[in-house]
PyMOL Python script that loads the backbone (N, CA, C, O; Angstrom):
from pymol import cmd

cmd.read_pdbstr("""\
ATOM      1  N   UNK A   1      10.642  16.756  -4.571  1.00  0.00           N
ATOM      2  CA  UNK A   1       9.671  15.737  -4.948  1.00  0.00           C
ATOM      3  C   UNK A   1       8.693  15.523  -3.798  1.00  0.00           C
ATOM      4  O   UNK A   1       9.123  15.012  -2.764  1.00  0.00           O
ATOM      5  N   UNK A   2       7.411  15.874  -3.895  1.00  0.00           N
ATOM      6  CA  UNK A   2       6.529  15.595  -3.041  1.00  0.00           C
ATOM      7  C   UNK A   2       5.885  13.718  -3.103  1.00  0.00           C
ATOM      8  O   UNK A   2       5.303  13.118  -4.006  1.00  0.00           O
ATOM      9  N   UNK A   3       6.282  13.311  -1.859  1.00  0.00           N
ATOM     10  CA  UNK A   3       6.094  11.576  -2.378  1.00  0.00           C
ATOM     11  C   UNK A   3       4.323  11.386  -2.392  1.00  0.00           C
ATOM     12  O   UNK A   3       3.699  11.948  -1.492  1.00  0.00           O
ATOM     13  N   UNK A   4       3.583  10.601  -3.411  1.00  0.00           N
ATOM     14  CA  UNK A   4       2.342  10.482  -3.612  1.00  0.00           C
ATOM     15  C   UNK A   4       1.903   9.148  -3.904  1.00  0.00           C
ATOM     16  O   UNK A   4       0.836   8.980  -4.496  1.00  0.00           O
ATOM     17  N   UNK A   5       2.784   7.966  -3.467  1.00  0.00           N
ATOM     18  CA  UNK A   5       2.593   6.880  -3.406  1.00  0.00           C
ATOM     19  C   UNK A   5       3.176   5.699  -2.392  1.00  0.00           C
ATOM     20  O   UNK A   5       3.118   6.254  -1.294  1.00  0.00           O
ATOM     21  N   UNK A   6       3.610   4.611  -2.217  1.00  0.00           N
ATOM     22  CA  UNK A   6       4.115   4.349  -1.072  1.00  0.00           C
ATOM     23  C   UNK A   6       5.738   3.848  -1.610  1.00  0.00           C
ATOM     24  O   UNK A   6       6.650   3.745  -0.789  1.00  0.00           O
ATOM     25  N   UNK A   7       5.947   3.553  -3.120  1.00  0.00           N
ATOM     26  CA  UNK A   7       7.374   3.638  -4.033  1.00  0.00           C
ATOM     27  C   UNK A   7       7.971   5.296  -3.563  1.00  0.00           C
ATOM     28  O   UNK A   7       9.114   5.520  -3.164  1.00  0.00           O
ATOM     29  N   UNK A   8       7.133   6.089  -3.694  1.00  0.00           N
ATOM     30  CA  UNK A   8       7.576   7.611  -3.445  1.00  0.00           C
ATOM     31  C   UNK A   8       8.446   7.648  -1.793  1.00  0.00           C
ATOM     32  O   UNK A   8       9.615   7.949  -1.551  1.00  0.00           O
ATOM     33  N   UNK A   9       7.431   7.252  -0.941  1.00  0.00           N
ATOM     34  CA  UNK A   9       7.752   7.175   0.477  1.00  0.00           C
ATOM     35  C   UNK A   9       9.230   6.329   0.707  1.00  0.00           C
ATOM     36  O   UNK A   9      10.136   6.519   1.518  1.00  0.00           O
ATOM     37  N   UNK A  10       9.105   5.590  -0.080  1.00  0.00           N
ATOM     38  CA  UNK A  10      10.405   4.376   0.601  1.00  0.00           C
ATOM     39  C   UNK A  10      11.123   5.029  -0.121  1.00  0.00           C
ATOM     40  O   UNK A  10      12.117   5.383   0.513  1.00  0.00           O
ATOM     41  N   UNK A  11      11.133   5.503  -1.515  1.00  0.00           N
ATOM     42  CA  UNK A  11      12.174   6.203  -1.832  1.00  0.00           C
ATOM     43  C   UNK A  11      12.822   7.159  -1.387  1.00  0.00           C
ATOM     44  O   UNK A  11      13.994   7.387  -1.686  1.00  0.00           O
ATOM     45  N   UNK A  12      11.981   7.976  -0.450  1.00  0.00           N
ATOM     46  CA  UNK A  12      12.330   9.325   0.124  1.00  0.00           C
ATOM     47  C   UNK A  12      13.435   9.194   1.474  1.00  0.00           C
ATOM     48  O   UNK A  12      14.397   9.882   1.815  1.00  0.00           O
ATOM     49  N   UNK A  13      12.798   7.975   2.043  1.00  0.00           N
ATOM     50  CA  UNK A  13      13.528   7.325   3.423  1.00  0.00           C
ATOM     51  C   UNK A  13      14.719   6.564   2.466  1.00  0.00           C
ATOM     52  O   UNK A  13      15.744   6.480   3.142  1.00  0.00           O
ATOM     53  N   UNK A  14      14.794   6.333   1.923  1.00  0.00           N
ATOM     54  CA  UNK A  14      15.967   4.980   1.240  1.00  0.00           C
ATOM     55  C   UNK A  14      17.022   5.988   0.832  1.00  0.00           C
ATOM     56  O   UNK A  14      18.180   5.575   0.895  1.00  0.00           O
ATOM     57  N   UNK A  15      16.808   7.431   0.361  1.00  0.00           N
ATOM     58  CA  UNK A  15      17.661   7.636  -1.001  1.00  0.00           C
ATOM     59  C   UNK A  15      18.961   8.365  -0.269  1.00  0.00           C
ATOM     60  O   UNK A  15      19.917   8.844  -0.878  1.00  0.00           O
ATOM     61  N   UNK A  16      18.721   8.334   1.718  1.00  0.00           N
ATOM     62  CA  UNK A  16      20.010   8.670   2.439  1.00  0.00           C
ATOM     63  C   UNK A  16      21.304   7.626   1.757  1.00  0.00           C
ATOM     64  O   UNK A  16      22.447   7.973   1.458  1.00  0.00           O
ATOM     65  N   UNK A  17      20.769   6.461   1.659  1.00  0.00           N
ATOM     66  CA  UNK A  17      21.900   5.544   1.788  1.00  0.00           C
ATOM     67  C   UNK A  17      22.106   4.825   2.777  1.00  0.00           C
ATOM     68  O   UNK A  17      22.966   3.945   2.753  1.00  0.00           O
ATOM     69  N   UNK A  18      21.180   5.127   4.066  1.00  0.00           N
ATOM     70  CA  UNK A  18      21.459   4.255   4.901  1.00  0.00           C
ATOM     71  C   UNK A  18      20.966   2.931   5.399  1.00  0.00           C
ATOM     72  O   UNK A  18      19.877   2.907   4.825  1.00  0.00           O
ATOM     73  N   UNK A  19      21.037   1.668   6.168  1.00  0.00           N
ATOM     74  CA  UNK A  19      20.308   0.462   5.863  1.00  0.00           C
ATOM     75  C   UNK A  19      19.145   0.295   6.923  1.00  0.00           C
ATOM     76  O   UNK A  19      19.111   0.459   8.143  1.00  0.00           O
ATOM     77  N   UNK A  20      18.290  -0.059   6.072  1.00  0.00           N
ATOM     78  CA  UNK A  20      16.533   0.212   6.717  1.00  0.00           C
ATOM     79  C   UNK A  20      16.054  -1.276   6.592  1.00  0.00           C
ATOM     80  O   UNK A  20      16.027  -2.081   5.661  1.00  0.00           O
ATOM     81  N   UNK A  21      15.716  -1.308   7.802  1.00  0.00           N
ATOM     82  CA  UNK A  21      14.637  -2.954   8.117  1.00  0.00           C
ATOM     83  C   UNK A  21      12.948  -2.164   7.620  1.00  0.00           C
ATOM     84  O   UNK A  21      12.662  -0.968   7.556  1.00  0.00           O
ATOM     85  N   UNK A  22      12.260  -3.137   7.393  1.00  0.00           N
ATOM     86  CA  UNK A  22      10.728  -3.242   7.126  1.00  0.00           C
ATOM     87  C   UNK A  22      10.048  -2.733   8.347  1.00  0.00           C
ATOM     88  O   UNK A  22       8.895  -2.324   8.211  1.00  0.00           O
ATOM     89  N   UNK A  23      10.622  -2.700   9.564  1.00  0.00           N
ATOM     90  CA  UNK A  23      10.012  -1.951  10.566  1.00  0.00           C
ATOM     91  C   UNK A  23      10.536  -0.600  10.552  1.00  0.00           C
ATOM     92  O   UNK A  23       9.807   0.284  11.003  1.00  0.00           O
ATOM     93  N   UNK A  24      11.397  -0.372  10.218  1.00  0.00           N
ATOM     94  CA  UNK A  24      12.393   0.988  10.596  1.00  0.00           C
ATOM     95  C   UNK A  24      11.407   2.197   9.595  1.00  0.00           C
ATOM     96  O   UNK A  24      10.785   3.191   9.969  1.00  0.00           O
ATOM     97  N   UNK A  25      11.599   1.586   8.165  1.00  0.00           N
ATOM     98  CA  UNK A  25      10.532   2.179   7.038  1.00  0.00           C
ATOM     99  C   UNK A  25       8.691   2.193   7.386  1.00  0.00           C
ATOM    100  O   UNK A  25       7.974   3.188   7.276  1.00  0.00           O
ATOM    101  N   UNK A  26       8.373   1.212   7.690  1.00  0.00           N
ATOM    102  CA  UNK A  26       7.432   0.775   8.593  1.00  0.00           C
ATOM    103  C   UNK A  26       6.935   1.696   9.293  1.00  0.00           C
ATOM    104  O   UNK A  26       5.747   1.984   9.151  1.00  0.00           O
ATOM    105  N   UNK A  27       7.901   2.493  10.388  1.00  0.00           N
ATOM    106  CA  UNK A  27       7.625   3.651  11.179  1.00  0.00           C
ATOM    107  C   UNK A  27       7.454   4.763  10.438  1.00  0.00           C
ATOM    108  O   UNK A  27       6.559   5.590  10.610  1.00  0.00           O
ATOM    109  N   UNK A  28       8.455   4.801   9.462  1.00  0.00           N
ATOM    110  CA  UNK A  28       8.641   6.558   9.520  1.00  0.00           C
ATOM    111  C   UNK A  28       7.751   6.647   8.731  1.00  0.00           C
ATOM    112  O   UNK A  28       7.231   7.762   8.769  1.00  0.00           O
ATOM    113  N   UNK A  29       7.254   5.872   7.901  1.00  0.00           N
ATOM    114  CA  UNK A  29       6.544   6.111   6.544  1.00  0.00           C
ATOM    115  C   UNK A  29       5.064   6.579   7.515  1.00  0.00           C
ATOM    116  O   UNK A  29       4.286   7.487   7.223  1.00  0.00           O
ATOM    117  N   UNK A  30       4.980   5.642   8.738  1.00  0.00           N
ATOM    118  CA  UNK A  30       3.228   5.923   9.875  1.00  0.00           C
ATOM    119  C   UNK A  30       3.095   7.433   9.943  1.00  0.00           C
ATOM    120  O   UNK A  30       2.278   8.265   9.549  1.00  0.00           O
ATOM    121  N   UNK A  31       4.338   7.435  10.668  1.00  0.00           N
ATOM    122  CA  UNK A  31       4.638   8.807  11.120  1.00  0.00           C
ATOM    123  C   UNK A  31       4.291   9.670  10.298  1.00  0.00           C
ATOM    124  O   UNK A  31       3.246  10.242  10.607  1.00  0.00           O
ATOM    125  N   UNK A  32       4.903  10.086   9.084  1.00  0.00           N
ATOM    126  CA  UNK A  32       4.910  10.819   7.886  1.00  0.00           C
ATOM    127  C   UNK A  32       3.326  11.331   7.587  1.00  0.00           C
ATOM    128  O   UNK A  32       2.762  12.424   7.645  1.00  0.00           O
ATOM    129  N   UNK A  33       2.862   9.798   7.195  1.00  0.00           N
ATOM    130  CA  UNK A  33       1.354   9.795   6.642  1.00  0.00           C
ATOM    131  C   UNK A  33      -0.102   9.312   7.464  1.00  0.00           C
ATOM    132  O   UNK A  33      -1.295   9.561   7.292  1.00  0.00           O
ATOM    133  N   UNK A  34       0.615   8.553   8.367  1.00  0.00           N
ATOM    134  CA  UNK A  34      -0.761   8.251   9.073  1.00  0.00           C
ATOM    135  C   UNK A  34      -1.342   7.009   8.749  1.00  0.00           C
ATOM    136  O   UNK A  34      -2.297   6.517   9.350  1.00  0.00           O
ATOM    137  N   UNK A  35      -0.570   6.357   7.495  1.00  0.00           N
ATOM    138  CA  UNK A  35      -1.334   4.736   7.279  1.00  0.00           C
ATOM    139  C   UNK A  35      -0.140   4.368   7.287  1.00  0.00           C
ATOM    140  O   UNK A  35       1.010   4.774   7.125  1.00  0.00           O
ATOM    141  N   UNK A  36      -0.957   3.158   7.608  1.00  0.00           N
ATOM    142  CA  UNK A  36       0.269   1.487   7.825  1.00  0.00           C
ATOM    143  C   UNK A  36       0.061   0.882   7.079  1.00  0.00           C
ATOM    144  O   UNK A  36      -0.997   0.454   6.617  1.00  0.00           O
ATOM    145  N   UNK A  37       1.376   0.710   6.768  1.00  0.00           N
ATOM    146  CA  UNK A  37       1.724  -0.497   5.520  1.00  0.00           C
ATOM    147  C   UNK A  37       2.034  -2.244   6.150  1.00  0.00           C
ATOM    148  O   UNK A  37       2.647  -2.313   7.215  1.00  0.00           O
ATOM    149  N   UNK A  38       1.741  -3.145   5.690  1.00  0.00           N
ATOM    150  CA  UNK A  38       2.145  -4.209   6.215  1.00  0.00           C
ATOM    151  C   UNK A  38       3.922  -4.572   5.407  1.00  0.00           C
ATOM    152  O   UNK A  38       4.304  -4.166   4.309  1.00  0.00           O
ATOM    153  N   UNK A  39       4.462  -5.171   6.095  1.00  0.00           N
ATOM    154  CA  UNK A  39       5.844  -5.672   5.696  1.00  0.00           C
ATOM    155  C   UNK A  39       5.471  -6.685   4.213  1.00  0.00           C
ATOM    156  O   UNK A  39       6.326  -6.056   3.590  1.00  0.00           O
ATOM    157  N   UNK A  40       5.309  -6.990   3.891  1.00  0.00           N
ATOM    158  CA  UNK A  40       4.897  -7.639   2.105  1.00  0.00           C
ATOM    159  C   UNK A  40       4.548  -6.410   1.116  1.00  0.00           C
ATOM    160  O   UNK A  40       4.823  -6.458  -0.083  1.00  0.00           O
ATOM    161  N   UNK A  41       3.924  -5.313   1.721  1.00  0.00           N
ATOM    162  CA  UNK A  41       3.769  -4.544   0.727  1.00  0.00           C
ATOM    163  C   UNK A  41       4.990  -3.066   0.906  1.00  0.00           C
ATOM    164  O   UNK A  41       5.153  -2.156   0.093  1.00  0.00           O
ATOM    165  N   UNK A  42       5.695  -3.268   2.252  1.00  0.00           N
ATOM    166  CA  UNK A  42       7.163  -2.170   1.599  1.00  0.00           C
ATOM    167  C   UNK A  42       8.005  -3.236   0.979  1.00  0.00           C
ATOM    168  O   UNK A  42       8.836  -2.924   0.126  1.00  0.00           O
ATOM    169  N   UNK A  43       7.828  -4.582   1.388  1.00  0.00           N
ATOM    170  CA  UNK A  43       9.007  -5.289   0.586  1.00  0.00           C
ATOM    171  C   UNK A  43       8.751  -5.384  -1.041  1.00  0.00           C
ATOM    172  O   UNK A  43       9.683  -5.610  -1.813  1.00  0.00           O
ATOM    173  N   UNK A  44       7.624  -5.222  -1.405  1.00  0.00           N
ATOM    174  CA  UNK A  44       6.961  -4.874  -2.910  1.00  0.00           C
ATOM    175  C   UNK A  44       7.303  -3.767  -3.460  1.00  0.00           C
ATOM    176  O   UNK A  44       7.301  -3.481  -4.657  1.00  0.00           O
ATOM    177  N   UNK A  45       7.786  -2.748  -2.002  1.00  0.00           N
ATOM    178  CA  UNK A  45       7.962  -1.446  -2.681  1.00  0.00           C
ATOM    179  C   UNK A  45       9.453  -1.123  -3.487  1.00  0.00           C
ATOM    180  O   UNK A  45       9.938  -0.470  -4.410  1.00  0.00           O
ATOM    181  N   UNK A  46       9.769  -2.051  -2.454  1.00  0.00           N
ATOM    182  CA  UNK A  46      11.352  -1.993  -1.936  1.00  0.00           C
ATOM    183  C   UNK A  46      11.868  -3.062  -3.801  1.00  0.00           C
ATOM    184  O   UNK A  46      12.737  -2.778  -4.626  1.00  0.00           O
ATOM    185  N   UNK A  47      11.207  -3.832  -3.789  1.00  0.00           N
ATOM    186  CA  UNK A  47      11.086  -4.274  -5.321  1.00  0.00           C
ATOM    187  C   UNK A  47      11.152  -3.649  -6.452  1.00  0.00           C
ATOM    188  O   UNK A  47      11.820  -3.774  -7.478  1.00  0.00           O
ATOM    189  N   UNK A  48      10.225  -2.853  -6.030  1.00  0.00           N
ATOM    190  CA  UNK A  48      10.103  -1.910  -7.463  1.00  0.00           C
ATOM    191  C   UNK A  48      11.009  -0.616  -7.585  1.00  0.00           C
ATOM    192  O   UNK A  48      10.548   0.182  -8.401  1.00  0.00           O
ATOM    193  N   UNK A  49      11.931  -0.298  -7.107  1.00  0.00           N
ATOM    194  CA  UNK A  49      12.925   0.076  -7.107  1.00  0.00           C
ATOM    195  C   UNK A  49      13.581  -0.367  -8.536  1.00  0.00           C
ATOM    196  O   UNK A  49      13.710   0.209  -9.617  1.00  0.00           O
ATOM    197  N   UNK A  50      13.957  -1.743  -8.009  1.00  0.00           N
ATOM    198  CA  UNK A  50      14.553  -2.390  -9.037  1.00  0.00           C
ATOM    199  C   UNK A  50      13.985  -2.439 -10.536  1.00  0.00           C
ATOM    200  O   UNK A  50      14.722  -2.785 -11.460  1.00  0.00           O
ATOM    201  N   UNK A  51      13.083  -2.197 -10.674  1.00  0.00           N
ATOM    202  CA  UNK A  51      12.099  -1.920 -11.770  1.00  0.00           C
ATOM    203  C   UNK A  51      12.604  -0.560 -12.663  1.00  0.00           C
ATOM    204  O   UNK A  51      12.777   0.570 -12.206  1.00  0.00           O
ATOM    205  N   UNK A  52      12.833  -1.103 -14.395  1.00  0.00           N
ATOM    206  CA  UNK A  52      12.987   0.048 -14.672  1.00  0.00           C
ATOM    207  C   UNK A  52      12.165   1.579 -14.844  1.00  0.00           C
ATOM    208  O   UNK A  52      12.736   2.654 -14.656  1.00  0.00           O
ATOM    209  N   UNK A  53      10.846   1.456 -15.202  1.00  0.00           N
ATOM    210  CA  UNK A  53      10.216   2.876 -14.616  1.00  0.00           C
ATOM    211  C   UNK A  53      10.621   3.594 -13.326  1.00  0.00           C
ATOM    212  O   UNK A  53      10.657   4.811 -13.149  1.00  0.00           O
ATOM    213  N   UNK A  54      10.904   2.666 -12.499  1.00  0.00           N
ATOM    214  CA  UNK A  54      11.232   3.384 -11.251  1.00  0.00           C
ATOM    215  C   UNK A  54      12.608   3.667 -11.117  1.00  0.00           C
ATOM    216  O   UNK A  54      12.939   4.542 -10.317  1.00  0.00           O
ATOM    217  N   UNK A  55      13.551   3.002 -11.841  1.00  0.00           N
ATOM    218  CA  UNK A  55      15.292   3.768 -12.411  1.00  0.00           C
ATOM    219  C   UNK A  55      14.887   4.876 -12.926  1.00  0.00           C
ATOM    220  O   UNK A  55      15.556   5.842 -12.558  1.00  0.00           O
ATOM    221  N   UNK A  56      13.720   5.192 -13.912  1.00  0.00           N
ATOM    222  CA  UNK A  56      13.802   6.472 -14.767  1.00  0.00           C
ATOM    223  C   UNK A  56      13.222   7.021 -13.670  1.00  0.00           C
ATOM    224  O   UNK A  56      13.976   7.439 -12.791  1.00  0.00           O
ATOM    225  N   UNK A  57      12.072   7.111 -13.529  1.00  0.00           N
ATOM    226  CA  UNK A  57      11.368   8.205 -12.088  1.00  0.00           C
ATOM    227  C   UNK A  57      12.288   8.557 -11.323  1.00  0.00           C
ATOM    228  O   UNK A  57      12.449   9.775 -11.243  1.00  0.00           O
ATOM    229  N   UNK A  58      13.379   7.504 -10.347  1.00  0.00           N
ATOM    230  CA  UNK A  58      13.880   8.357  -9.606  1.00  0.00           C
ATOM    231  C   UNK A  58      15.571   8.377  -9.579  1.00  0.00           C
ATOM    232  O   UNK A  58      16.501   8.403  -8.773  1.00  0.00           O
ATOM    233  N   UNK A  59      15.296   8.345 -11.093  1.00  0.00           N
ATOM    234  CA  UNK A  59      16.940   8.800 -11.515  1.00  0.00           C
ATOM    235  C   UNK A  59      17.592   7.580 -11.335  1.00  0.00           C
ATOM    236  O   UNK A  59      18.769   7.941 -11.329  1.00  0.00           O
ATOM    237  N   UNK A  60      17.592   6.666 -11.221  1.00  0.00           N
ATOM    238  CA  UNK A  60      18.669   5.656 -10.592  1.00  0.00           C
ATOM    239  C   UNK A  60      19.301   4.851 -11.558  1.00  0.00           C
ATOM    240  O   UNK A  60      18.855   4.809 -12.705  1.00  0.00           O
ATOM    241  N   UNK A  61      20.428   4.119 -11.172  1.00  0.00           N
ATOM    242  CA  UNK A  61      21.628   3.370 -12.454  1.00  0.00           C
ATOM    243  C   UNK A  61      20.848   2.589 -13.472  1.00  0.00           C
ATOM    244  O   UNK A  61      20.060   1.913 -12.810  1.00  0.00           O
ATOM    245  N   UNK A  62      20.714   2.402 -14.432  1.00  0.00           N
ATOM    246  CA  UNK A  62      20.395   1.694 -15.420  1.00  0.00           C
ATOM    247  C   UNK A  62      20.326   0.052 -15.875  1.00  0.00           C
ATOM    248  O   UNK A  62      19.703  -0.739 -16.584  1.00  0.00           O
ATOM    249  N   UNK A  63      21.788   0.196 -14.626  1.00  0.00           N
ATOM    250  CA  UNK A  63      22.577  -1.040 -15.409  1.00  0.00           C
ATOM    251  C   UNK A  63      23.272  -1.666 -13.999  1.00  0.00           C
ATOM    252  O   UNK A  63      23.719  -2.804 -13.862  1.00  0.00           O
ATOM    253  N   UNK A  64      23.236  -0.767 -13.162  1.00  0.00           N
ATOM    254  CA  UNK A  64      24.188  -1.667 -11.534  1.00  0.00           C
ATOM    255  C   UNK A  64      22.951  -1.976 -10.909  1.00  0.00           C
ATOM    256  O   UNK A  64      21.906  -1.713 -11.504  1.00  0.00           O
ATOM    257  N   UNK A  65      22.936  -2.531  -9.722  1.00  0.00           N
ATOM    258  CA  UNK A  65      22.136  -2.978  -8.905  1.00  0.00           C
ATOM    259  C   UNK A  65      21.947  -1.492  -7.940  1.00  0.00           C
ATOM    260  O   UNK A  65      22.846  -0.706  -7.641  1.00  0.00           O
ATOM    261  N   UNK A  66      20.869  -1.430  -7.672  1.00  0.00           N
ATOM    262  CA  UNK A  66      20.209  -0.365  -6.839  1.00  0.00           C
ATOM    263  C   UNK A  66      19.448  -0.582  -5.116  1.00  0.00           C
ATOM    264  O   UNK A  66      19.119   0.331  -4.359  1.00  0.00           O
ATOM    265  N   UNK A  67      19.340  -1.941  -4.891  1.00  0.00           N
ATOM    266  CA  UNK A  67      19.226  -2.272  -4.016  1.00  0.00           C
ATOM    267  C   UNK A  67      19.982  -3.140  -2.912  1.00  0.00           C
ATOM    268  O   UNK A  67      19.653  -4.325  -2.964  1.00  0.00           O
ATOM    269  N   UNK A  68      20.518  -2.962  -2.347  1.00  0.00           N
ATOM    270  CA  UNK A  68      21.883  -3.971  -1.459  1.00  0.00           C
ATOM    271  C   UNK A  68      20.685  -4.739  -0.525  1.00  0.00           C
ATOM    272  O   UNK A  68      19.532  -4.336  -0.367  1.00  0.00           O
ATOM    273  N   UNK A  69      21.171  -5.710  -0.075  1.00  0.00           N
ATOM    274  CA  UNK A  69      20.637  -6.256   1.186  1.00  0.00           C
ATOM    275  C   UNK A  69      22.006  -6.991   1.992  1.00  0.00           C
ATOM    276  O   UNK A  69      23.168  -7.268   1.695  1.00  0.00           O
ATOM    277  N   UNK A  70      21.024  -7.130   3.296  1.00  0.00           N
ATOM    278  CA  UNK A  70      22.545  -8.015   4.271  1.00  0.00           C
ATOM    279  C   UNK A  70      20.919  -8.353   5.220  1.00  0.00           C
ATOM    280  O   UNK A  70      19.761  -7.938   5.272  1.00  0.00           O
ATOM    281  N   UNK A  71      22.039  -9.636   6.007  1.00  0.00           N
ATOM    282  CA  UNK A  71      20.922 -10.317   6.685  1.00  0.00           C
ATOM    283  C   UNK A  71      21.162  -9.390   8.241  1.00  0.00           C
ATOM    284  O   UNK A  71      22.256  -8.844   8.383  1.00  0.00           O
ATOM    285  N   UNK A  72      20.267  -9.272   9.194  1.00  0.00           N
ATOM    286  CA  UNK A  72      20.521  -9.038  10.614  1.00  0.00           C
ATOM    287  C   UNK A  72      21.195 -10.021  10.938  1.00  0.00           C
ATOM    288  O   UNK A  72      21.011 -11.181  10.568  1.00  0.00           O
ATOM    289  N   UNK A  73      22.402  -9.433  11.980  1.00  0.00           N
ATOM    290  CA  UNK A  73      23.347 -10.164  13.013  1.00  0.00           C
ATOM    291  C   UNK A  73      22.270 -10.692  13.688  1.00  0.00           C
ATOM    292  O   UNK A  73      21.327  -9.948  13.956  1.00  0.00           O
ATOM    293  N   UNK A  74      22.250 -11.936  14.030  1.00  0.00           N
ATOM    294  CA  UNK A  74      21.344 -13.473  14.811  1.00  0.00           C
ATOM    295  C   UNK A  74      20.188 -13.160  14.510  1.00  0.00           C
ATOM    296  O   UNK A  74      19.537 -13.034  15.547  1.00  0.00           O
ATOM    297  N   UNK A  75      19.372 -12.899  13.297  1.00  0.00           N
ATOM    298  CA  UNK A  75      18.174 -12.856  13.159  1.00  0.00           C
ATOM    299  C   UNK A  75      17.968 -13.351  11.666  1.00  0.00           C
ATOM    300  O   UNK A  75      18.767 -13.324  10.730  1.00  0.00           O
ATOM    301  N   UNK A  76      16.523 -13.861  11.725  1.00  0.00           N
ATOM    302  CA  UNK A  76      15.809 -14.169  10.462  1.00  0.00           C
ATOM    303  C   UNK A  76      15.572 -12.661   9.179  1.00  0.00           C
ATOM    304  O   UNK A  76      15.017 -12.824   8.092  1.00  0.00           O
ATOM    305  N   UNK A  77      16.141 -11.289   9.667  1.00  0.00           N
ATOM    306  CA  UNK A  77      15.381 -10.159   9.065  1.00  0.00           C
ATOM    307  C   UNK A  77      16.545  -9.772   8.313  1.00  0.00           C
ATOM    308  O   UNK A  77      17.589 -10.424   8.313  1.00  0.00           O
ATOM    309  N   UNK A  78      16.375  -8.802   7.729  1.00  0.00           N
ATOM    310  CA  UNK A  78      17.050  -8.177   6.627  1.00  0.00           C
ATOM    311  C   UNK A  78      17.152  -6.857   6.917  1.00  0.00           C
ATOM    312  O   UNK A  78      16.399  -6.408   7.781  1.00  0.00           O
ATOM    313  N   UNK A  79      17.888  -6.176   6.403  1.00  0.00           N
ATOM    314  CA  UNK A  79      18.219  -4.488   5.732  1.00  0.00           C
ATOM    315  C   UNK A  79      18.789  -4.331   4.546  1.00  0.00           C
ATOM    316  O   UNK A  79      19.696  -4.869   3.911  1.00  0.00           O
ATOM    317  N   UNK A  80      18.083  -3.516   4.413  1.00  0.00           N
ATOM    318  CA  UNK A  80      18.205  -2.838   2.476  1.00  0.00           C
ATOM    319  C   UNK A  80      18.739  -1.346   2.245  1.00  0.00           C
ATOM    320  O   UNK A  80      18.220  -0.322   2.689  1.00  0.00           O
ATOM    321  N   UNK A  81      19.706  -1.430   1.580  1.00  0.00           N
ATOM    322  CA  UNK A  81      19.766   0.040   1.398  1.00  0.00           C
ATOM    323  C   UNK A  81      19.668   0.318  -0.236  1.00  0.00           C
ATOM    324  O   UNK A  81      19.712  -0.593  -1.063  1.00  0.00           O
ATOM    325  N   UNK A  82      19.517   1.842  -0.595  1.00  0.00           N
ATOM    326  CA  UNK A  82      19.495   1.914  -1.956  1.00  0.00           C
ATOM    327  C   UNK A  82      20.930   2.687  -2.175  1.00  0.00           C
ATOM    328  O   UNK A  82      21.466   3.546  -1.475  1.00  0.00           O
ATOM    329  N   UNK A  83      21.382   2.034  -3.472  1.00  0.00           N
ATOM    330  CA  UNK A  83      22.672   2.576  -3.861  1.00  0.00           C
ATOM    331  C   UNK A  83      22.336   3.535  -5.060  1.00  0.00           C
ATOM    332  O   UNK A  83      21.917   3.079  -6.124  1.00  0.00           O
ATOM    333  N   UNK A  84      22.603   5.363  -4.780  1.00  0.00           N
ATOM    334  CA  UNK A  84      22.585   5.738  -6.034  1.00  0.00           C
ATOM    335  C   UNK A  84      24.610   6.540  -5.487  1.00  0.00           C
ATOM    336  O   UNK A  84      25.391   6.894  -4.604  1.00  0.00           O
ATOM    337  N   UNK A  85      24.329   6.339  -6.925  1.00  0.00           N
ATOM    338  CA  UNK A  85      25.706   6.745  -7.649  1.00  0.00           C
ATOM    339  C   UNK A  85      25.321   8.392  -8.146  1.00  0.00           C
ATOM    340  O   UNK A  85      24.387   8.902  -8.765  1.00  0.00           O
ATOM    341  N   UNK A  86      26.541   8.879  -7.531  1.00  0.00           N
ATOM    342  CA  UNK A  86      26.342  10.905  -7.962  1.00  0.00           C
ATOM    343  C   UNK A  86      26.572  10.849  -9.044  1.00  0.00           C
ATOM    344  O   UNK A  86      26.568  11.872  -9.730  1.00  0.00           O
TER     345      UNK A  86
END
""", "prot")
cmd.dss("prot")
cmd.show_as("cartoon", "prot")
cmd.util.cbc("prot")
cmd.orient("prot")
């Protein structure tokens, strides 16, 4: 899958499984492409995940939750990971 949007991008970084802050995605996505995203619009991205077009696009559960979160140890921030099921 060549990613062609910024749902594409977070999906591409997310679909390890492992848990990603808004800066962590933030980076790699710069890196990757060369534009910056502000933190409101990966957390929009990071949304639409949950969205069913984006279950069918990128295969994901139907019916479980696809996005986890947990808060940072002594901080106001978050990490998200995406849960797909083999």
């Amino acid at each position: 899958m060549k990613p062609s949007c910024l749902d594409d991008y977070v999906f591409v970084c997310m679909r390890n499984g492992k848990w990603w802050t808004f800066w962590e995605l933030q980076q790699v996505i710069k890196e990757k492409t060369g534009k910056f995203y502000g933190e409101p619009t990966i957390s929009a991205a990071i949304r639409n995940l949950r969205k069913d077009y984006a279950r069918v696009k990128y295969n994901l559960s139907q019916c479980d939750e696809v996005v986890e979160k947990k808060r940072l140890w002594n901080s106001n921030g978050w990490k998200y990971r995406l849960i797909i099921k083999e």
